[in-house]
C-alpha positions in Angstrom: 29.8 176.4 69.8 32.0 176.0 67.1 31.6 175.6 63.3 33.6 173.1 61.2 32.0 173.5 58.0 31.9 174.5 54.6 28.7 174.9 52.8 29.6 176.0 49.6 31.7 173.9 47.4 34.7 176.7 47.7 34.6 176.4 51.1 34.6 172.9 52.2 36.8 171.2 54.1 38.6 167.9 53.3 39.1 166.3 56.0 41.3 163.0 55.1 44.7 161.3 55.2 45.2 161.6 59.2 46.5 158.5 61.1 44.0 159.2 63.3 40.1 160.3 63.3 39.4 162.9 61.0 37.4 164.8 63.6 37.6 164.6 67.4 35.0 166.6 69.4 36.2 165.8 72.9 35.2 167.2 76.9 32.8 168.5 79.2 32.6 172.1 77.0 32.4 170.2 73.9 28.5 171.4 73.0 26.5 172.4 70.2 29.4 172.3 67.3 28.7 171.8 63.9 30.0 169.7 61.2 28.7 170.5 58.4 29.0 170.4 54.0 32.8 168.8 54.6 34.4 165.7 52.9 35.9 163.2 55.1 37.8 160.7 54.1 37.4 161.6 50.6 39.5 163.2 48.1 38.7 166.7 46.6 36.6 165.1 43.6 34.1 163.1 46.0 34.6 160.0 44.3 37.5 158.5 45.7 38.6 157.5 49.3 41.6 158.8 51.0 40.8 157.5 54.8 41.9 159.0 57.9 43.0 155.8 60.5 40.3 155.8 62.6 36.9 156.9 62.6 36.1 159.9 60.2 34.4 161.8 63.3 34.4 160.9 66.8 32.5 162.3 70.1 33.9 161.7 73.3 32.0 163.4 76.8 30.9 166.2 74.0 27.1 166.7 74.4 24.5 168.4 71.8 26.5 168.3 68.6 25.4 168.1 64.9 26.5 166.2 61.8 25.0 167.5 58.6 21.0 169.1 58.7 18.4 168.9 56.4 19.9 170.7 53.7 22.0 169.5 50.7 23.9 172.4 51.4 24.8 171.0 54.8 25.8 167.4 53.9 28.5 165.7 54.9 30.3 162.7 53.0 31.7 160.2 55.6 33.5 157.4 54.0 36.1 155.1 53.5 37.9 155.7 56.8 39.6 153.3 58.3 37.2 152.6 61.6 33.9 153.7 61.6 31.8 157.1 59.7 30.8 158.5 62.9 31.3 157.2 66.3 30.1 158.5 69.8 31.4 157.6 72.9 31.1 158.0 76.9 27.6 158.0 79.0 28.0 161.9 79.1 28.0 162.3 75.0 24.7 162.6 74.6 21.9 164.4 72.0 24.1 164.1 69.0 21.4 164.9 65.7 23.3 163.2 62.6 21.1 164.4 59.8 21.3 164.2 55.4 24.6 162.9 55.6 26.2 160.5 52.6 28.2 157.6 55.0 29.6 155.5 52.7 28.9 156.7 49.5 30.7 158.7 47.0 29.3 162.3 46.9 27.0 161.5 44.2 25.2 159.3 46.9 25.3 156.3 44.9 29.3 155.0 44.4 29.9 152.6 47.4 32.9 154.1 49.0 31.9 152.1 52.8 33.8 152.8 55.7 35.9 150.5 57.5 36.1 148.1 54.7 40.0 147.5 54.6 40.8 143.7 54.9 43.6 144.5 57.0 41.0 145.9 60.2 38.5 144.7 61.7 35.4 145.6 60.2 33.3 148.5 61.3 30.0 150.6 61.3 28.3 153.7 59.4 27.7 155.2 62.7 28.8 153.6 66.0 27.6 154.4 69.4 28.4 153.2 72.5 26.8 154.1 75.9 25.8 157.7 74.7 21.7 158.0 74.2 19.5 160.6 73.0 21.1 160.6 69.6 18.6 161.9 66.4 19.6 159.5 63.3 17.8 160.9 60.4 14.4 162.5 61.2 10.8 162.6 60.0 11.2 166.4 58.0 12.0 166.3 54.2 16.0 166.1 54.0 17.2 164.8 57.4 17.6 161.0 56.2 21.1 159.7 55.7 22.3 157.1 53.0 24.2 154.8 55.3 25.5 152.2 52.9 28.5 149.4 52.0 30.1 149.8 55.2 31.9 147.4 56.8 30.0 145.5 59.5 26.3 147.4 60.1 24.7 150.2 59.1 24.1 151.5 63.1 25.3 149.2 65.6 24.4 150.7 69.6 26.3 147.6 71.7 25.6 146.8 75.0 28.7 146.9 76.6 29.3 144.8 79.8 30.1 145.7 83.2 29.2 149.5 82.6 27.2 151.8 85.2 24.5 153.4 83.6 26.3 153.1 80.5 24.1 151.2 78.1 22.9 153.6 75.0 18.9 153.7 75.1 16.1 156.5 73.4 18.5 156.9 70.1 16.0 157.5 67.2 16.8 156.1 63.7 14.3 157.3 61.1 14.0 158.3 57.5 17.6 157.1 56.4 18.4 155.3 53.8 20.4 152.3 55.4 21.4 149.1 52.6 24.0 146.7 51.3 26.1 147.2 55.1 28.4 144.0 55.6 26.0 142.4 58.4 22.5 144.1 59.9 21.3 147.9 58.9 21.0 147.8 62.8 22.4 146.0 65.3 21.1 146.1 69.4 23.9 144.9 71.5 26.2 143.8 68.4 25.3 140.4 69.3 23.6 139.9 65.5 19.9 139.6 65.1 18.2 139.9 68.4 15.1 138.0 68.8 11.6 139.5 69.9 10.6 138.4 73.9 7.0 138.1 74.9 5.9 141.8 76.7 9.4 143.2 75.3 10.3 143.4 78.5 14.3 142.4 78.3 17.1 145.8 78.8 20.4 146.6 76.7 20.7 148.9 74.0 17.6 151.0 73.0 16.2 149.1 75.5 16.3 146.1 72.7 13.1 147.4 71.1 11.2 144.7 69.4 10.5 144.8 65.5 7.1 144.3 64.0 6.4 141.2 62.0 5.2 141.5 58.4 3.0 138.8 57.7 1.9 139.5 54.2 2.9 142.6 50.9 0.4 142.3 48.1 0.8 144.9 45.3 -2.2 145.3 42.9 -2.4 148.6 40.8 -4.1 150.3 43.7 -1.2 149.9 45.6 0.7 147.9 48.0 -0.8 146.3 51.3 1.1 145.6 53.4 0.2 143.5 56.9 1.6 142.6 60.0 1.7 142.7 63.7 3.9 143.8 66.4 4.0 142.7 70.1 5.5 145.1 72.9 5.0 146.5 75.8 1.2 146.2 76.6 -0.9 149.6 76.5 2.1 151.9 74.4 2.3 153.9 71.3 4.8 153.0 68.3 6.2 154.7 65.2 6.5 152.1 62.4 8.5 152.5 59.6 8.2 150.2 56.4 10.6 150.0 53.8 11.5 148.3 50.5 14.6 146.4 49.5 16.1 144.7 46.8 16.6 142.0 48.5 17.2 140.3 52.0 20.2 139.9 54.2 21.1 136.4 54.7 20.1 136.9 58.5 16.4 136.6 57.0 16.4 139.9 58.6 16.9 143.3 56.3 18.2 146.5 56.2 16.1 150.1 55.1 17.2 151.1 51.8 13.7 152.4 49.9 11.4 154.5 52.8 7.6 153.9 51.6 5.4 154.8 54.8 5.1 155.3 58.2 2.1 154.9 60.8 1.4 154.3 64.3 0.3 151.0 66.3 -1.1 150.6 69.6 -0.5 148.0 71.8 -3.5 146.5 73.7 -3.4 144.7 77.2 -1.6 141.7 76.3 0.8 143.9 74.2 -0.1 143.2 70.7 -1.1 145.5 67.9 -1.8 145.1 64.2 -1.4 147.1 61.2 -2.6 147.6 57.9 -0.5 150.0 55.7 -1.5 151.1 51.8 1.0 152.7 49.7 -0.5 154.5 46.7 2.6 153.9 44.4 2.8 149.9 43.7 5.7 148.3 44.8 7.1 145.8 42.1 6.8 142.8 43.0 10.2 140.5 44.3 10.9 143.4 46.4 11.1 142.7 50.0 9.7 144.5 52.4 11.2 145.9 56.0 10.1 147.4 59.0 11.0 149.0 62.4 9.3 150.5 65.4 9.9 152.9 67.9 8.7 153.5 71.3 7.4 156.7 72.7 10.7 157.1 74.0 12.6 156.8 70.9 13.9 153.7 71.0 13.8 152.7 67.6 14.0 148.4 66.7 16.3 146.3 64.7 14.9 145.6 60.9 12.3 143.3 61.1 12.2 139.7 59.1 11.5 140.3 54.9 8.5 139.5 53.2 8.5 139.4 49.5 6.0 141.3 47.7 3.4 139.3 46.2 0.8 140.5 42.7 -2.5 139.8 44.2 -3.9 137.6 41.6 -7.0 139.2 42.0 -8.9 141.1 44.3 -11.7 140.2 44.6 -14.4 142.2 46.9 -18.4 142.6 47.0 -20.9 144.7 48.4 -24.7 144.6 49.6 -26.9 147.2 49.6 -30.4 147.1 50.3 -33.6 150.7 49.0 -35.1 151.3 51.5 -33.6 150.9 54.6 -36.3 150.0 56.8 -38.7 147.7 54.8 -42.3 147.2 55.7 -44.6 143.9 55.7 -45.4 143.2 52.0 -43.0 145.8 50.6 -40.6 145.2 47.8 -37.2 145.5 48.3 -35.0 146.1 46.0 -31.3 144.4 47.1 -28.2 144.8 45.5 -25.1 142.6 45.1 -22.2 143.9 43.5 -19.1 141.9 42.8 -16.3 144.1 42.0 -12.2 142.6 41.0 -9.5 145.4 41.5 -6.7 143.3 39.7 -4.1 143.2 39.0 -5.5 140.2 37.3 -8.5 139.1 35.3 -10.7 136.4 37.5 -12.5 133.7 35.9 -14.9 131.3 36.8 -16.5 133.3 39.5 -19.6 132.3 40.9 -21.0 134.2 44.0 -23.7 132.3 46.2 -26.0 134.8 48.7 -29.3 133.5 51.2 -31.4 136.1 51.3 -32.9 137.1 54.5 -35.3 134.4 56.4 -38.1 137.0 56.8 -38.1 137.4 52.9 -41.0 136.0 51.1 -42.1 134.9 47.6 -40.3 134.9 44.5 -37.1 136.8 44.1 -37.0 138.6 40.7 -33.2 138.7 39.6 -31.5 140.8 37.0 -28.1 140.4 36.4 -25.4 143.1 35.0 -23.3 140.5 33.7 -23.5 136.6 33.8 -26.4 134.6 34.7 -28.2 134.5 37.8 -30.6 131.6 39.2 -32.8 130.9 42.3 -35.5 132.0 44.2 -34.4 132.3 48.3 -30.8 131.2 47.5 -29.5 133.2 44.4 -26.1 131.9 42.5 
C-alpha cells in the first residue's frame, strides 16, 4: 500500500503541468493505494486549471485502490486535465472506491473547471472506465458523494468495448454524487448515448445495461413532493432507486443527478415490473425536473432516467368515511362521518361531494354539515 496524499492544506500535493497523467497506478502489485486531499490539475489556489496531458489519475491492472473517502479532509480536486478526471483500465483493475471527490470543479465545489474540455482534444469524462468492474462511485454514508460536473463529454461513461474477453465493465455502483451540467449524459452505458429500456432487461454490455425507472408524475404541495413512477427489470429482483432534482434537462430528454432528494427500494414482480411512490418532506420548487436511477442487487447501477417537471398540485383534494359503532344493529342509529379535507397548495372552490349511503340503511338521514350545505335523504350532496 502506498499513500499519495496530503490531508492538510500544508501538506498537499499539486499534482499538475505533466505531459502526461498526473497519476499512474500501474501492475499486478498495484493494491490498496491511496490518493487522497491532493490537487490535480489545478494550481496552488484551487481556482484555476493547470492540466497534466492526459488523465489527472489513471489505473491500469492495479486492483483495490482509493480516490478521496468520506472526509473533507480527504478530498481530492480532479480537474481541468487534458483527458479524463479519473480513468480505470484493464479487466484485472478492479474494486476502485472513488469517494467526496470535487471532478471538475474549482476547490470551492462550485467554479466549473471540467476536465477534458480543451477544443483542441477530443472530449472526455469525469471518471472513465473501461472493462474494470466492482468500482464504488460515491456511496450511501454522509460525505462519500462526488460533484462530477462541466466535464467534457459525461459525467461517468463505462463503454462496452468490442471484441474483448470477459472485458466488459459490470457491478460498478454510482450513488450519492452529485453529477450535472457534463457535455452529454451524467452516465453513459456503452458510450453509445442514451440507451433505451428492453422488456425483462434482459440485453448485456456495460453494467449489464441496467434499465432506468420511469417517472410518470412530481407534484409538490407544502406537504411535500410526490413523486411517481415505475420501473421494469428483471422479473422477481430487488432495486435501489435514487431520485434527484435538476435545474433543468439535458437535450437527450434524459438528465443528469445534480440535487440527491431520496432513495427507496422497488421490487419487481413476475412479469418484471415494480412501482413506486416516493414523498420528500422538503417541497421541491416547482420547474425543477426530476431524475432517477436504479441499481441491481449486484450493483449495477442505470443510466439517468427521462425528466419530469415538477408540477404545484392545484389542490389536493382527499376525504374520509368513518362510521360509531362499528358493528351496527337492526334499528340502531348510526352515526356516519364524511370529511372532506384540501392539503393545498391551493384553495379549491366549487366543491360538491356526492355519497349513497348503504342499501341496508333505512329512514330519514339527519345531516349536519361543518361547512356548506348539505341535502338528501339516502343520496346526500
Amino acid at each position: 500500500m502506498r499513500k499519495v496524499r496530503g490531508t492538510v492544506a500544508g501538506a498537499r500535493n499539486i499534482v499538475s503541468g505533466n505531459s502526461q497523467a498526473g497519476i499512474r497506478v500501474e501492475g499486478i502489485g498495484a493494491f490498496h493505494n491511496q490518493i487522497l486531499g491532493n490537487y490535480i490539475g489545478l494550481e496552488i489556489s484551487g481556482s484555476t486549471n493547470r492540466a497534466n496531458g492526459a488523465n489527472g489519475i489513471t489505473f491500469s491492472t492495479a486492483s483495490s485502490n482509493y480516490v478521496g473517502n468520506a472526509t473533507s479532509e480527504g478530498r481530492n480536486v480532479i480537474s481541468g486535465n487534458g483527458q479524463a478526471g479519473i480513468a480505470t483500465s484493464t479487466p484485472s483493475t478492479a474494486g476502485t472506491t472513488i469517494q467526496g471527490n470535487y471532478i471538475g470543479v474549482d476547490a470551492n465545489g462550485t467554479g466549473a473547471l471540467g476536465n477534458a474540455n480543451n477544443e483542441a482534444l477530443a472530449p472526455d469524462s469525469g471518471i472513465r472506465i473501461i472493462s474494470s468492474s466492482l468500482a464504488t462511485i460515491g456511496g450511501t454514508t454522509a460525505g462519500a458523494g462526488n460533484i462530477i460536473a462541466n466535464n467534457g463529454l459525461n459525467g461517468v461513461t463505462i463503454p462496452s468495448p468490442a471484441g474483448t474477453s470477459g472485458g466488459v465493465a459490470t457491478r460498478n455502483l454510482i450513488q450519492g454524487n452529485s453529477i450535472y451540467n457534463n457535455g452529454d449524459l451524467g452516465i453513459d452505458l456503452g458510450e453509445s448515448g442514451v440507451t433505451a429500456n428492453d422488456t425483462f432487461d434482459g440485453d448485456t454490455g456495460a453494467n449489464s445495461l441496467q434499465n432506468f425507472p420511469v417517472i410518470t408524475s412530481a407534484l409538490s404541495r407544502t406537504t411535500g413532493t410526490t413523486i411517481t413512477g415505475a420501473i421494469t427489470s428483471t422479473p422477481n429482483s430487488s432495486f435501489t432507486l435514487e431520485l434527484f432534482s435538476n435545474a433543468s434537462c439535458d437535450t437527450t430528454g434524459n438528465g443528469e443527478g445534480e440535487t440527491f432528494v431520496a432513495r427507496t427500494s422497488v421490487a419487481t414482480d413476475s412479469i418484471g415490473l415494480g412501482s413506486f411512490s416516493v414523498v420528500v418532506a422538503t417541497p421541491i420548487v416547482a420547474g425543477r425536473v426530476i431524475t432517477a436511477t436504479a441499481t441491481d442487487a449486484n450493483n449495477n447501477t442505470s443510466e439517468f432516467s427521462g425528466c419530469v417537471t415538477v408540477q404545484d398540485a392545484a389542490s389536493d383534494l382527499a376525504i374520509t368515511q368513518t362510521g360509531s359503532p362499528s358493528i351496527v344493529n337492526v334499528l340502531t342509529p348510526l352515526t356516519y362521518t364524511l370529511t372532506v379535507s384540501n392539503f393545498g397548495p391551493n384553495t379549491a372552490t366549487g366543491v360538491t361531494v356526492t355519497d349513497v349511503l348503504p342499501g341496508p340503511l333505512t329512514g330519514a338521514a339527519i345531516v349536519t354539515p361543518s361547512q356548506g350545505t348539505c341535502s338528501g335523504t339516502s343520496t346526500i350532496t
